[in-house]
N, CA, C and O atoms as a GROMACS GRO file, in nm:
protein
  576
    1UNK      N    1   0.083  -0.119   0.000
    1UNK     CA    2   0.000   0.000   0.000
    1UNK      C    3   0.087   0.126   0.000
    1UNK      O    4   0.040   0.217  -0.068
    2UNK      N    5   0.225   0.156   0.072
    2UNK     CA    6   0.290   0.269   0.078
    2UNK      C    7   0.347   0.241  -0.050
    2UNK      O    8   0.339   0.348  -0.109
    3UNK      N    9   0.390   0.171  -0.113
    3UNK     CA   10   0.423   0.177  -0.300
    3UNK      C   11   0.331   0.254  -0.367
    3UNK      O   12   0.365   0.345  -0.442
    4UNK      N   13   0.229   0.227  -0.348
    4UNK     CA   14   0.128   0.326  -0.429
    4UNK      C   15   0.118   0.452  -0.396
    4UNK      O   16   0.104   0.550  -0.470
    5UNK      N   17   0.128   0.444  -0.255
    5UNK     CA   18   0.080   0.597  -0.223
    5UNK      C   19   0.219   0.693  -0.265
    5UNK      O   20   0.204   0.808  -0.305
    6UNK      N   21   0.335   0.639  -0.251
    6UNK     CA   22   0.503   0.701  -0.291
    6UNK      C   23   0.450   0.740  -0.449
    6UNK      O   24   0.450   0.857  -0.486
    7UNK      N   25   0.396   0.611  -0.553
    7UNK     CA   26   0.372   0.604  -0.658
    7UNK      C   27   0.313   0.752  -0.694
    7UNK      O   28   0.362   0.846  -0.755
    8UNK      N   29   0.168   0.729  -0.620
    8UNK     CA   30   0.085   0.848  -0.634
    8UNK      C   31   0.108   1.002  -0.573
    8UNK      O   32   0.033   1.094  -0.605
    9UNK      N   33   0.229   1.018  -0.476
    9UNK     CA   34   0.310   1.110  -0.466
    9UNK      C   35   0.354   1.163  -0.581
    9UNK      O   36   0.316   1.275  -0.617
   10UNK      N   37   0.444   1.086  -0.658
   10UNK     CA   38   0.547   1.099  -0.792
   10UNK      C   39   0.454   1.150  -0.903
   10UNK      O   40   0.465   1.236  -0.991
   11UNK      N   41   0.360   1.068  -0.866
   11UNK     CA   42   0.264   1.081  -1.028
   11UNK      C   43   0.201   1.222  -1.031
   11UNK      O   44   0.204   1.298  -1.127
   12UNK      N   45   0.148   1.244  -0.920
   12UNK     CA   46   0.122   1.389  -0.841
   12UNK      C   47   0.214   1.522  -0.908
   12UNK      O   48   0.173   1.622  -0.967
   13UNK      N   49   0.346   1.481  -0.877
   13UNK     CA   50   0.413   1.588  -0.895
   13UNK      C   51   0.468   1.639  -1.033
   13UNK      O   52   0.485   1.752  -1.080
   14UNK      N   53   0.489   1.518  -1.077
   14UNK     CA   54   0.506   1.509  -1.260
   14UNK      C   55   0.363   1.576  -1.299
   14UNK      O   56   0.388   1.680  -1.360
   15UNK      N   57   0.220   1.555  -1.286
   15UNK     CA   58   0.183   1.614  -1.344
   15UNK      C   59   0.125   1.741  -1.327
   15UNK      O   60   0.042   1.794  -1.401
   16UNK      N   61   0.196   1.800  -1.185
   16UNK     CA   62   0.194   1.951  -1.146
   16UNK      C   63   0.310   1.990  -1.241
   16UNK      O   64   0.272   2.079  -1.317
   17UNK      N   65   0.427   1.957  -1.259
   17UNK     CA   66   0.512   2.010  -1.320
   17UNK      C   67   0.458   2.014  -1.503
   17UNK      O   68   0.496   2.099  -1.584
   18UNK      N   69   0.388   1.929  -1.524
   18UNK     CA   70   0.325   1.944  -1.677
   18UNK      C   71   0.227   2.067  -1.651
   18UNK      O   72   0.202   2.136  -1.750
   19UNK      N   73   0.177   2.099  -1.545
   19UNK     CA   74   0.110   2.223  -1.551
   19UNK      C   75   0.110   2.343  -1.493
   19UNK      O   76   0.027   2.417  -1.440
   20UNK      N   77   0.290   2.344  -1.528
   20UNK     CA   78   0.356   2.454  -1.504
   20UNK      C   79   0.354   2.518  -1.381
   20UNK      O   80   0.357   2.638  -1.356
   21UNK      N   81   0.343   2.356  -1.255
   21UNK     CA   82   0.336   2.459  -1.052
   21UNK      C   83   0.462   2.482  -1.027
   21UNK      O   84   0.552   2.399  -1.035
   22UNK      N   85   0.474   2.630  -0.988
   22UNK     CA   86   0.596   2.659  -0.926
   22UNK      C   87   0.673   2.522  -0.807
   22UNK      O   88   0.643   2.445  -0.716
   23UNK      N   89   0.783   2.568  -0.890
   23UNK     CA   90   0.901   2.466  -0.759
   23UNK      C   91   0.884   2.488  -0.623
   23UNK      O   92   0.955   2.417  -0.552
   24UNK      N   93   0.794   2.585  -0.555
   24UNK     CA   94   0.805   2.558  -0.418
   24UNK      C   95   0.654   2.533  -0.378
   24UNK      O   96   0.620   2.558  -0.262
   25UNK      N   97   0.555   2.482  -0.474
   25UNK     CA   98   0.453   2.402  -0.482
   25UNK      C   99   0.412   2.276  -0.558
   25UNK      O  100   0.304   2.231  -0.594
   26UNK      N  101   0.535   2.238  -0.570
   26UNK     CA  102   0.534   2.042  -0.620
   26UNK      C  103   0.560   1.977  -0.487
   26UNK      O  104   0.558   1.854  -0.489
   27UNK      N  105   0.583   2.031  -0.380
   27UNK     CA  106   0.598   1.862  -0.313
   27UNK      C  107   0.458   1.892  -0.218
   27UNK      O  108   0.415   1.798  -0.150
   28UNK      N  109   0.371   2.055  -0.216
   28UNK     CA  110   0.241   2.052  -0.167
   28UNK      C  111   0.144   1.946  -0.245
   28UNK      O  112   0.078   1.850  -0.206
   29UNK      N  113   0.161   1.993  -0.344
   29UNK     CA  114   0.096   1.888  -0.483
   29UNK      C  115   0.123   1.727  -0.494
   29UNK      O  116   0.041   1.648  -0.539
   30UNK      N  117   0.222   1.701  -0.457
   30UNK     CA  118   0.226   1.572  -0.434
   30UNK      C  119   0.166   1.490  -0.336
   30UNK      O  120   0.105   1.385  -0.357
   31UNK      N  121   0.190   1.559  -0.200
   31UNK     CA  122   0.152   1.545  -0.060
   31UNK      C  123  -0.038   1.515  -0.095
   31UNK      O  124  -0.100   1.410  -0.077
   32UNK      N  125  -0.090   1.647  -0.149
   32UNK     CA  126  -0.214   1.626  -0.172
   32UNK      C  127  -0.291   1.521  -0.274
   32UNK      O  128  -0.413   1.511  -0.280
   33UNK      N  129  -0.188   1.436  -0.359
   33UNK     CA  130  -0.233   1.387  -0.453
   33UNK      C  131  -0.159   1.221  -0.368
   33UNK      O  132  -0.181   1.121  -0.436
   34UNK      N  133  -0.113   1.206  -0.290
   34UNK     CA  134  -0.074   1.083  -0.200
   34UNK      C  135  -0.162   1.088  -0.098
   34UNK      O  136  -0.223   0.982  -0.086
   35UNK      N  137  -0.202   1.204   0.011
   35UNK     CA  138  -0.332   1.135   0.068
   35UNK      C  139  -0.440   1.131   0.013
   35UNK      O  140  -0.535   1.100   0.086
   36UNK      N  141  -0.471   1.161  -0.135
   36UNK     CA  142  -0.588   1.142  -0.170
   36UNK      C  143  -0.627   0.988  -0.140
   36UNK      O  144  -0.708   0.934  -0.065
   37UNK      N  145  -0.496   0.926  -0.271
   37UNK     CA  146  -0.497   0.806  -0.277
   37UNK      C  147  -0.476   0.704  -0.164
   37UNK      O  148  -0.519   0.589  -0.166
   38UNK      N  149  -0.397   0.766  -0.057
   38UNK     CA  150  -0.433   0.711   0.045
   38UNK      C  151  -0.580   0.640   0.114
   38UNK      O  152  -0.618   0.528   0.150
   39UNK      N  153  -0.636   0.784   0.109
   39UNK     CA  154  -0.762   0.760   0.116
   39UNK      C  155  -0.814   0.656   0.053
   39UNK      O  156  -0.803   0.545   0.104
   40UNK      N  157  -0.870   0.672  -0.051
   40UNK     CA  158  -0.911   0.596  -0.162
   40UNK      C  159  -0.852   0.453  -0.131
   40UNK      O  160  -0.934   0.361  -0.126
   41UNK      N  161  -0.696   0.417  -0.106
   41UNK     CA  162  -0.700   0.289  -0.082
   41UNK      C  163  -0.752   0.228   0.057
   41UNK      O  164  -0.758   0.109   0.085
   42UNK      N  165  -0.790   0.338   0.137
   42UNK     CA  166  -0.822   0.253   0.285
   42UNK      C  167  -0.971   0.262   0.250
   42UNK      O  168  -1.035   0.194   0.329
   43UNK      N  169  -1.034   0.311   0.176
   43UNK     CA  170  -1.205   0.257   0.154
   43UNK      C  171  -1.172   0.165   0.109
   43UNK      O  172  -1.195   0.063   0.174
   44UNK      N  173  -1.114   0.151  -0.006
   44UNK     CA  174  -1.131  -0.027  -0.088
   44UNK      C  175  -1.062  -0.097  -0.009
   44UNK      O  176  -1.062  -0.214  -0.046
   45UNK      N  177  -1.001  -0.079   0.085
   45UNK     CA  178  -0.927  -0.241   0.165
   45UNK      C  179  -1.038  -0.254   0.280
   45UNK      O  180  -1.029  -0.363   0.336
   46UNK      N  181  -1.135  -0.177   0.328
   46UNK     CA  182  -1.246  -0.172   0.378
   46UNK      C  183  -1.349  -0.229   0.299
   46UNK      O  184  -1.435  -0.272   0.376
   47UNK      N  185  -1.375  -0.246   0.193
   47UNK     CA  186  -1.441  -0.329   0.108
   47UNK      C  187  -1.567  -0.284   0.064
   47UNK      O  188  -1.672  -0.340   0.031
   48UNK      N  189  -1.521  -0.145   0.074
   48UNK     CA  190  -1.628   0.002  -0.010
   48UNK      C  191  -1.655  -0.053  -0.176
   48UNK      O  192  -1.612  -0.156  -0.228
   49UNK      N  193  -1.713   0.017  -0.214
   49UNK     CA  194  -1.695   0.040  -0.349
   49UNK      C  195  -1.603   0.156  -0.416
   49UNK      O  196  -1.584   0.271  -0.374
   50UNK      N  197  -1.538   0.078  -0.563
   50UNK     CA  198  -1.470   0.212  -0.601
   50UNK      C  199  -1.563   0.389  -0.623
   50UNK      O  200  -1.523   0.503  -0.650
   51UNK      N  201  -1.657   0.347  -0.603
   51UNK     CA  202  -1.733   0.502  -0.648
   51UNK      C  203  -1.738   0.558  -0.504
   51UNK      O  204  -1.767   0.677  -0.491
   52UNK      N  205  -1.721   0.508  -0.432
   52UNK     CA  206  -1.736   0.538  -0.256
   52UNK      C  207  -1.619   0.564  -0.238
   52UNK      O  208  -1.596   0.667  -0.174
   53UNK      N  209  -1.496   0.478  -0.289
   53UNK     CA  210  -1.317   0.501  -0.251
   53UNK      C  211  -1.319   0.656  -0.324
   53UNK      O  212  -1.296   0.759  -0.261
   54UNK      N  213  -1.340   0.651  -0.423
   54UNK     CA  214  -1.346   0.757  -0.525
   54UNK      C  215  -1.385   0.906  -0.471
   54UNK      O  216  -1.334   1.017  -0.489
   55UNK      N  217  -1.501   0.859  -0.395
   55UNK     CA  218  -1.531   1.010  -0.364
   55UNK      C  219  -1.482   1.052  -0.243
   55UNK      O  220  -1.471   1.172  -0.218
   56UNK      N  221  -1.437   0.925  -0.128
   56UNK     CA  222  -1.324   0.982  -0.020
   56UNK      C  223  -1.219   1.044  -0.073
   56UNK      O  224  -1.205   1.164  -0.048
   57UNK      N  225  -1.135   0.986  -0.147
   57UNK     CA  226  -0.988   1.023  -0.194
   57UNK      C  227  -0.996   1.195  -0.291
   57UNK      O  228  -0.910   1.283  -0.298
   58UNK      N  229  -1.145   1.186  -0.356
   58UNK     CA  230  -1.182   1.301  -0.420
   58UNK      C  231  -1.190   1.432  -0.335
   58UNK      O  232  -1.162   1.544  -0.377
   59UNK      N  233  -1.234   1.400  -0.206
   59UNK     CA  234  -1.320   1.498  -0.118
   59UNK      C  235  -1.206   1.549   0.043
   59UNK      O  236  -1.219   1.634   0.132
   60UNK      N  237  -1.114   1.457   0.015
   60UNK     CA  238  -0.965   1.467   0.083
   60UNK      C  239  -0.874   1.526  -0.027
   60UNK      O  240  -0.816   1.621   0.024
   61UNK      N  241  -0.840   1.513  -0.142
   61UNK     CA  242  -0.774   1.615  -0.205
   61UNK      C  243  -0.859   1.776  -0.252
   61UNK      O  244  -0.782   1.847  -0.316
   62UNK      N  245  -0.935   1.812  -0.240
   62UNK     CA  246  -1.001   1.880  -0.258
   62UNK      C  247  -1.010   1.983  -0.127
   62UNK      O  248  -0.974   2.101  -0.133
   63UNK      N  249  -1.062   1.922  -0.012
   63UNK     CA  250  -1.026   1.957   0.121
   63UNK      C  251  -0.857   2.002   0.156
   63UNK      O  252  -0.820   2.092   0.231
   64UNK      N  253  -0.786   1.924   0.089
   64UNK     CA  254  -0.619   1.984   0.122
   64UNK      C  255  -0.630   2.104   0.050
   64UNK      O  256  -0.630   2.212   0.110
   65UNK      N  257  -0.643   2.094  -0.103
   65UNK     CA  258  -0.645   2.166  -0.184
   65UNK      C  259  -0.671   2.293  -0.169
   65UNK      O  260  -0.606   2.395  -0.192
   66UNK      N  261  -0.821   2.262  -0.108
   66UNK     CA  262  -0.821   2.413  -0.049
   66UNK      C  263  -0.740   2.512   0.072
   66UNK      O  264  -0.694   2.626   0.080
   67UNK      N  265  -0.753   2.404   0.148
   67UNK     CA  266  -0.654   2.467   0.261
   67UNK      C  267  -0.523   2.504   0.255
   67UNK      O  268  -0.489   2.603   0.320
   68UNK      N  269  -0.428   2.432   0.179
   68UNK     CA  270  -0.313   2.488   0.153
   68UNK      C  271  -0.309   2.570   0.038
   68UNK      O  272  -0.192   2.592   0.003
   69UNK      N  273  -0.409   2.631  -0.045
   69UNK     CA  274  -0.433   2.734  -0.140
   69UNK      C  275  -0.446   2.847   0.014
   69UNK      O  276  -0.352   2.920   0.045
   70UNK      N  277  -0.521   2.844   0.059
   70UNK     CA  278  -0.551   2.964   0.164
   70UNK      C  279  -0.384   2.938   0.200
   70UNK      O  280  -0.289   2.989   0.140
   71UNK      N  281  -0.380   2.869   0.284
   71UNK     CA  282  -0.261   2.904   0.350
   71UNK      C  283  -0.126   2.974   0.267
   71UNK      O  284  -0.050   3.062   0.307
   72UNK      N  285  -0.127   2.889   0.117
   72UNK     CA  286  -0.007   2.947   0.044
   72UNK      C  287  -0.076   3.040  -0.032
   72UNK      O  288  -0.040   3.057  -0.148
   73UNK      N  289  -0.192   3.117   0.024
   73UNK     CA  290  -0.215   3.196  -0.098
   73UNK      C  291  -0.210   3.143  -0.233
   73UNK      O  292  -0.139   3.207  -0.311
   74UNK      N  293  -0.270   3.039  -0.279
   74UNK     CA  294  -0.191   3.022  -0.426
   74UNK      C  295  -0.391   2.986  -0.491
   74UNK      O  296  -0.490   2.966  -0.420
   75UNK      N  297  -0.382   2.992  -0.642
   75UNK     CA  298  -0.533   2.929  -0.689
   75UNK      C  299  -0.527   2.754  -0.617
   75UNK      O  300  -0.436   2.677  -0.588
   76UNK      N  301  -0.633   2.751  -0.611
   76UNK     CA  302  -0.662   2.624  -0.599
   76UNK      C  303  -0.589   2.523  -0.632
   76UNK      O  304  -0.510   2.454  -0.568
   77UNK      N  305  -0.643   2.523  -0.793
   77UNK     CA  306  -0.624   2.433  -0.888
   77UNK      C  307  -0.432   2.388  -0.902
   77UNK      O  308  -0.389   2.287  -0.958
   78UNK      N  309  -0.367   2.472  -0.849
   78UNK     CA  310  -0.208   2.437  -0.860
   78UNK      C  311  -0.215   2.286  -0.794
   78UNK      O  312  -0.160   2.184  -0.837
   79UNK      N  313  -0.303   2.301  -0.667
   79UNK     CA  314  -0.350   2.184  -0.609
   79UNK      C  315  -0.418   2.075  -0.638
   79UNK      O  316  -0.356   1.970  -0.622
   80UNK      N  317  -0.530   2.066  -0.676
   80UNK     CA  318  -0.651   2.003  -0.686
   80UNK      C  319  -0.672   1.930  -0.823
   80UNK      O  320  -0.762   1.851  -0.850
   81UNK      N  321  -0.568   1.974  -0.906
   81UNK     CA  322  -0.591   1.945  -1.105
   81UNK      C  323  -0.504   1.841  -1.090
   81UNK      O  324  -0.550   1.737  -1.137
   82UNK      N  325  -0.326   1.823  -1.010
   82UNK     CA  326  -0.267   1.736  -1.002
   82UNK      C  327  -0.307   1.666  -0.923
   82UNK      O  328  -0.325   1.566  -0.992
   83UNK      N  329  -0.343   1.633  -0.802
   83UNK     CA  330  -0.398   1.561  -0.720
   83UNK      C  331  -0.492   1.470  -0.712
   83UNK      O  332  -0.497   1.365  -0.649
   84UNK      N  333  -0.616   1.554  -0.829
   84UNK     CA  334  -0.685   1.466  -0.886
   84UNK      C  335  -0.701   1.345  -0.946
   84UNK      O  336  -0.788   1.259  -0.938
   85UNK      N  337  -0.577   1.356  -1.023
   85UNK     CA  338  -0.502   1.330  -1.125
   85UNK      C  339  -0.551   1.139  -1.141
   85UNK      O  340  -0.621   1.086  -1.228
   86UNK      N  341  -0.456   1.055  -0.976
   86UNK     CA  342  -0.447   0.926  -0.943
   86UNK      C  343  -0.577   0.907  -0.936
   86UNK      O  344  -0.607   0.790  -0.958
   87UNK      N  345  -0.682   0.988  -0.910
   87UNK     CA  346  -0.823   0.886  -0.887
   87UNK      C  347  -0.865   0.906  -1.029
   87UNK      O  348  -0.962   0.831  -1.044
   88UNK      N  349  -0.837   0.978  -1.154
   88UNK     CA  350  -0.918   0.960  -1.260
   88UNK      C  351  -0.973   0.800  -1.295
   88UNK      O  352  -0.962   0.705  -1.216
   89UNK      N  353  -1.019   0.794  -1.397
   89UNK     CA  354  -1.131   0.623  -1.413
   89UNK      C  355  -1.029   0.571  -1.514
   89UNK      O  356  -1.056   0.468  -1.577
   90UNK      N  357  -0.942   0.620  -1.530
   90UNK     CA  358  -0.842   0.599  -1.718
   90UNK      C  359  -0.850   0.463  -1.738
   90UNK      O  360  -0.845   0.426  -1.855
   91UNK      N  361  -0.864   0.361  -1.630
   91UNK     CA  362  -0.870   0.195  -1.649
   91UNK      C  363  -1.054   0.148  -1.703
   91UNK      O  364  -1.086   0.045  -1.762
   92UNK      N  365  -1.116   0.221  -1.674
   92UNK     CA  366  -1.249   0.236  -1.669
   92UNK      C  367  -1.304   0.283  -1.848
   92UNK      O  368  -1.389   0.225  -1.916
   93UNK      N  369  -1.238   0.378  -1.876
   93UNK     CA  370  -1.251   0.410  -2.017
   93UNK      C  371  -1.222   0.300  -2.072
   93UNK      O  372  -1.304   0.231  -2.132
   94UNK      N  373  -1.091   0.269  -2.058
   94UNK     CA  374  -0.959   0.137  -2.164
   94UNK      C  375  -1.062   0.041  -2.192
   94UNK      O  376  -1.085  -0.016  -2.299
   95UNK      N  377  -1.139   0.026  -2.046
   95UNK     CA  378  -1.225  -0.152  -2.062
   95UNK      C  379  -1.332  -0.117  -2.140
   95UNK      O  380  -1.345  -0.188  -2.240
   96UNK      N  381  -1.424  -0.018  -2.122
   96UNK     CA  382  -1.490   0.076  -2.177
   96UNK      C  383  -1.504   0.041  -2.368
   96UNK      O  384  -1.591  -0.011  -2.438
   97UNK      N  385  -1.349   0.108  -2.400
   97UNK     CA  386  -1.382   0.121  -2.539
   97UNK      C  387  -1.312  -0.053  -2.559
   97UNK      O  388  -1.362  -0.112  -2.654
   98UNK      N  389  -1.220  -0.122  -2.491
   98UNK     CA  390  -1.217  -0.204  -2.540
   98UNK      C  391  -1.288  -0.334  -2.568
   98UNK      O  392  -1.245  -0.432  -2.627
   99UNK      N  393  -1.436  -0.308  -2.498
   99UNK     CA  394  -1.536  -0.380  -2.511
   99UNK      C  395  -1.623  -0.314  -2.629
   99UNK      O  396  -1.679  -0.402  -2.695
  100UNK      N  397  -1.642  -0.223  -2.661
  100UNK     CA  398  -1.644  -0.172  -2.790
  100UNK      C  399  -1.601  -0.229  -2.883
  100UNK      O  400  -1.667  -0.285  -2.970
  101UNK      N  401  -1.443  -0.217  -2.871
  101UNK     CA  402  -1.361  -0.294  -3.044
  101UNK      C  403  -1.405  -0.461  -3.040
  101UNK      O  404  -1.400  -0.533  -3.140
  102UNK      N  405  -1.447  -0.505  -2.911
  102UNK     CA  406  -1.473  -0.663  -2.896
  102UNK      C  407  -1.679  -0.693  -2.914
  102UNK      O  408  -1.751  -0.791  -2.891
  103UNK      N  409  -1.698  -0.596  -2.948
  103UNK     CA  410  -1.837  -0.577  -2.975
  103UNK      C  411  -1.927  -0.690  -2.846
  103UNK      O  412  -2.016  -0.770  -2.876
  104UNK      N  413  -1.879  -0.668  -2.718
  104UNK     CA  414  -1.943  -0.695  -2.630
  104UNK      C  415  -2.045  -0.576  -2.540
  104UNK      O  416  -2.006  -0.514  -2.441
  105UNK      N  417  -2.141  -0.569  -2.584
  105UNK     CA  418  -2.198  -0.454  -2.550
  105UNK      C  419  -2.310  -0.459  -2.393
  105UNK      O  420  -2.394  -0.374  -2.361
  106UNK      N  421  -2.289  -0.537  -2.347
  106UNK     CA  422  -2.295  -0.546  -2.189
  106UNK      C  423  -2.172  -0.570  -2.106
  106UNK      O  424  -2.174  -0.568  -1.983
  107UNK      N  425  -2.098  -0.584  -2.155
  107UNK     CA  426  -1.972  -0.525  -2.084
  107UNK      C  427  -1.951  -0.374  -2.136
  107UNK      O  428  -1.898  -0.312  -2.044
  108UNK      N  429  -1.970  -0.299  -2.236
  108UNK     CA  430  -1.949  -0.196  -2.278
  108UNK      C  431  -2.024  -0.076  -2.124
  108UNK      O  432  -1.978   0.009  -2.048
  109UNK      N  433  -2.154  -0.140  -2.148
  109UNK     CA  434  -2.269  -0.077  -2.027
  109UNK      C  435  -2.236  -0.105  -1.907
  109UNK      O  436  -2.273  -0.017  -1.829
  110UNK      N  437  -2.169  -0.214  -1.846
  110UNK     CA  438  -2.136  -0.205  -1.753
  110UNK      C  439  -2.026  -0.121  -1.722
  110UNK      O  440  -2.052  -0.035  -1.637
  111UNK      N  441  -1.911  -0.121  -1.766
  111UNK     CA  442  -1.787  -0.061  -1.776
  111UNK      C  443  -1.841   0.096  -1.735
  111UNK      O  444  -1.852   0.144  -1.621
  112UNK      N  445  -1.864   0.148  -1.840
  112UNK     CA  446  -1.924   0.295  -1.858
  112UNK      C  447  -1.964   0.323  -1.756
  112UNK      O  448  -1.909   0.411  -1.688
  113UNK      N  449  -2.110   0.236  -1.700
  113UNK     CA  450  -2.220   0.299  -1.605
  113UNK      C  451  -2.081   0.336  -1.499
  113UNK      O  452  -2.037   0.448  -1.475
  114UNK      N  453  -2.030   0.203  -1.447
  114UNK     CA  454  -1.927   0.224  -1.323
  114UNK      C  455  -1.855   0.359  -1.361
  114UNK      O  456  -1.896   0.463  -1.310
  115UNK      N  457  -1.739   0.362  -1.457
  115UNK     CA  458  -1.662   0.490  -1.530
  115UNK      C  459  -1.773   0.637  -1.468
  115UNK      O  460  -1.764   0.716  -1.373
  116UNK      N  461  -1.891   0.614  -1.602
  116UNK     CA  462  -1.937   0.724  -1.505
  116UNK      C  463  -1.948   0.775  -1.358
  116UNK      O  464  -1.895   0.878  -1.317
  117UNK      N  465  -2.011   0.699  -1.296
  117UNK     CA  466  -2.042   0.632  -1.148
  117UNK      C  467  -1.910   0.700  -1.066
  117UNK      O  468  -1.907   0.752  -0.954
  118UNK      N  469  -1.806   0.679  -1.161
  118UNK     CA  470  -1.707   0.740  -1.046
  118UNK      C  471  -1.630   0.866  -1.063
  118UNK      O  472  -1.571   0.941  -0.985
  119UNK      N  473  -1.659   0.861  -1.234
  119UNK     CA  474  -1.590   1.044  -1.236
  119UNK      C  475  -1.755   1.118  -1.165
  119UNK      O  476  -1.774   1.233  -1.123
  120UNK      N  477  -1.819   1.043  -1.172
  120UNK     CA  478  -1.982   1.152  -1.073
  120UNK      C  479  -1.922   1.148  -0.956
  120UNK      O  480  -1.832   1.231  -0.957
  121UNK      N  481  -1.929   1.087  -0.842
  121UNK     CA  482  -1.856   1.111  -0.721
  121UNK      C  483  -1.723   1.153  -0.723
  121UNK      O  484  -1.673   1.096  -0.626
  122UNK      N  485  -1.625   1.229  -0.785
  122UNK     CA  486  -1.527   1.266  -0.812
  122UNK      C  487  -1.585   1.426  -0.812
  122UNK      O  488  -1.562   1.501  -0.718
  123UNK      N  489  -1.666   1.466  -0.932
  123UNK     CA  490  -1.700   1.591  -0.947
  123UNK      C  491  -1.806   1.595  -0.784
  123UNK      O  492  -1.742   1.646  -0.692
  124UNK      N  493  -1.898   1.566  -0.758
  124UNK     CA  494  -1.937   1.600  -0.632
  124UNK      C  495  -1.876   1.634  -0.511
  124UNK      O  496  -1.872   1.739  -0.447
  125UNK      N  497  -1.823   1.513  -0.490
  125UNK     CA  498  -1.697   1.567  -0.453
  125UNK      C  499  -1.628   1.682  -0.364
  125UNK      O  500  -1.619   1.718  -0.246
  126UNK      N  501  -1.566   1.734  -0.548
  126UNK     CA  502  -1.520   1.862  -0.526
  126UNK      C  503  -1.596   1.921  -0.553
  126UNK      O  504  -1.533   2.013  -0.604
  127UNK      N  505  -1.745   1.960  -0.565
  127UNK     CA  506  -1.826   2.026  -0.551
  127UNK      C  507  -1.854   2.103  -0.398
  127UNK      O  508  -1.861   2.221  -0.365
  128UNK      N  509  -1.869   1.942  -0.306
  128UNK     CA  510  -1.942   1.976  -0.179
  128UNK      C  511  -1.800   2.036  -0.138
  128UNK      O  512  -1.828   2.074  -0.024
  129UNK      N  513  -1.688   2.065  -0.154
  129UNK     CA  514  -1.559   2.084  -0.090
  129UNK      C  515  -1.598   2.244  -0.114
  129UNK      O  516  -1.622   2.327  -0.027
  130UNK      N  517  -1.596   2.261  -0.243
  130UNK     CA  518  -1.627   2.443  -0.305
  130UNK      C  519  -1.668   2.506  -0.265
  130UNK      O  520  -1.636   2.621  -0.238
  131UNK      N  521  -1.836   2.395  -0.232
  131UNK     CA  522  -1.924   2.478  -0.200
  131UNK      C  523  -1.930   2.549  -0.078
  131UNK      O  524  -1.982   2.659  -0.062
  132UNK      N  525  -1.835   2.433   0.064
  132UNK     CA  526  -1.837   2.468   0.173
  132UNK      C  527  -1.726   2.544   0.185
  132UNK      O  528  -1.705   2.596   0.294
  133UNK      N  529  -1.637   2.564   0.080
  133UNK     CA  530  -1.542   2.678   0.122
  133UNK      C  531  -1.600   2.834   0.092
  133UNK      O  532  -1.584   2.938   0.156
  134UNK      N  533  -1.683   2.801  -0.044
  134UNK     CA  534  -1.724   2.945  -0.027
  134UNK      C  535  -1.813   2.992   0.080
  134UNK      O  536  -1.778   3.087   0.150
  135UNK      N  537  -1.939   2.922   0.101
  135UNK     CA  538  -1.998   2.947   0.261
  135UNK      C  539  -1.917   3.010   0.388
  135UNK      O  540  -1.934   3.117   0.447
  136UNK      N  541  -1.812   2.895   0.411
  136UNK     CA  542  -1.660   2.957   0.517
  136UNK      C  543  -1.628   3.058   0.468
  136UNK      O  544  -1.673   3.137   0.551
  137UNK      N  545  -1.575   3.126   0.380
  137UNK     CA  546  -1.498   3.238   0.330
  137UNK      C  547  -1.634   3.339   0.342
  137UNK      O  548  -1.612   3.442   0.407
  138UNK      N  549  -1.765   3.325   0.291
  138UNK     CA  550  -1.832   3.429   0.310
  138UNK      C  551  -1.910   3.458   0.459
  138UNK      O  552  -1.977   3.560   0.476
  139UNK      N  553  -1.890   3.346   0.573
  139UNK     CA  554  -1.906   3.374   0.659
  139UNK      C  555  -1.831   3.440   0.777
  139UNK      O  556  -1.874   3.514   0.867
  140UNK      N  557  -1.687   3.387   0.748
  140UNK     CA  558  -1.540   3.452   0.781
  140UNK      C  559  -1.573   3.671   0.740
  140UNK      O  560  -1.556   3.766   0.817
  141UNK      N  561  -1.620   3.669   0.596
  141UNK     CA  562  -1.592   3.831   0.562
  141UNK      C  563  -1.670   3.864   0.645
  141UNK      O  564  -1.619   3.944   0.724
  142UNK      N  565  -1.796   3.835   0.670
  142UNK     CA  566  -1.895   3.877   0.720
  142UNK      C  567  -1.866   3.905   0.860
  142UNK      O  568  -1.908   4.015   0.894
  143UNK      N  569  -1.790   3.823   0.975
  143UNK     CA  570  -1.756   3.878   1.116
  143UNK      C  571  -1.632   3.975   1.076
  143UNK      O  572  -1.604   4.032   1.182
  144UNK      N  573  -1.550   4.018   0.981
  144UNK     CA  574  -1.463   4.127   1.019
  144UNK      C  575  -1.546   4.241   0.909
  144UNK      O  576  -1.509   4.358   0.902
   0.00000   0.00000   0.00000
């Protein structure tokens, strides 16, 4: 399990550096994109479903994301775009279309529904994360 999460550290940071995060916000970016997956792997060794692992690991990088954006002052997204990154469905598509080229089309539907199923709890997600930061931030202006 710490192979993956080192893994999903690395993978984290390579693809903050493809999207151009300053050098003294790749190893925040990493950090946030290793406990995602952290997360995510202690629902499934709990014997969750991936759309349930999915939206812990989603709703824990999202939650860092934000907080160390406040804290480093920085957008969000320096955070939250790489971090994301390890829970995308990319195995979910592959089976997806490759039940397609094999013209099995209940595996096609199954594949998908799940695929969907989990980039949906992915975007929710970071929805409910947004939403409750903007609430905090506009309740924060409001006492000073």
């Amino acid at each position: 399990m710490m192979i993956q999460v080192v893994a999903a550290y690395f993978v984290t940071i390579f693809f903050a550096i493809m999207f151009n995060t300053s050098k003294n916000q790749l190893l925040i970016s990493g950090l946030v994109g290793a406990v995602g997956w952290w997360g995510y792997l202690i629902v499934i060794h709990s014997n969750y479903s991936s759309v349930t692992a999915s939206f812990i690991g989603a709703f824990l990088v999202s939650l860092l994301a934000n907080l160390f954006s406040k804290i480093r002052k920085s957008p969000v997204t320096i955070f939250q775009i790489p971090g994301i990154i390890p829970l995308v469905p990319g195995m979910g598509m592959y089976k997806t279309l490759y039940a397609v080229i094999e013209e099995d089309y209940n595996l096609v539907a199954k594949h998908l529904f799940e695929t969907l199923q989990i980039a949906g709890s992915i975007a929710v997600a970071m929805m409910i994360i947004f939403s409750l930061s903007t609430i905090f931030d506009q309740h924060i202006a409001k006492k000073t």
